[in-house]
N, C-alpha and C positions, 0 to 999 in steps of 0.2 A: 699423554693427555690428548683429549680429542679439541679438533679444532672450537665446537660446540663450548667447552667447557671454558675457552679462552676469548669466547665471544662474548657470551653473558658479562662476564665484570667489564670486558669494554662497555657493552652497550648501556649498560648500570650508568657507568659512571660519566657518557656522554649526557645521556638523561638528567643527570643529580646535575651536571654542569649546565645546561641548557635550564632547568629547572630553576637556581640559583640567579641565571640573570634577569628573571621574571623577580620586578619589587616595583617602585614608585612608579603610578603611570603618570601620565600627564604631563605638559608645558613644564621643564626647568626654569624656575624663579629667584632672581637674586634678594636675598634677607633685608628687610627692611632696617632703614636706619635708626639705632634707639631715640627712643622720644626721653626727651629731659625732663629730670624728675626736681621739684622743688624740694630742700629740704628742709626739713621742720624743724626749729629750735625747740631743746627739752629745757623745763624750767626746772634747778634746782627744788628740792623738797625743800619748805616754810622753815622747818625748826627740826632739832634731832630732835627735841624734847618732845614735840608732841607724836612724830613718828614712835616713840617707844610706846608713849602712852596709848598710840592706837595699836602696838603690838600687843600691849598688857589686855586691853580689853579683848581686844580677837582672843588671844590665849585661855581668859576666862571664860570666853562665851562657848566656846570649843569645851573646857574643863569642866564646866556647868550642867548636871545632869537636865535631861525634859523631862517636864511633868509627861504623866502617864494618865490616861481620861480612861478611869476604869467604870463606867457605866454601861456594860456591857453592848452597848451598840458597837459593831462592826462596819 
């Protein structure tokens, strides 16, 4: 092998190495500290019964074909 041949993947891979330490520019900054978050009370649902009842109708209105406005306007 020529010394040529043994140069190149050095110099590759000084490059790819020097390459790599190039990322964030700028001032290093220390993470701010989290800000406190209030939490929310969830209110229980009113009644099972009326939650099904509002399931039954979603389910019908979904089941329920649409009228179709056949007067040929587009």
């Amino acid at each position: 092998m020529t010394s040529r041949s043994l140069l190149f993947p050095a110099v590759a891979m000084s490059v790819l190495l020097f390459l790599s330490a190039c990322g964030n520019k700028g001032p290093l900054v220390m993470p701010q500290k989290p800000v406190p978050v209030e939490e929310q009370s969830v209110e229980p649902a009113a009644d099972a019964d009326s939650q099904k009842q509002a399931d039954r109708k979603a389910q019908e209105a979904i089941e329920e074909p649409t009228p179709v406005n056949d007067d040929g306007n587009d």
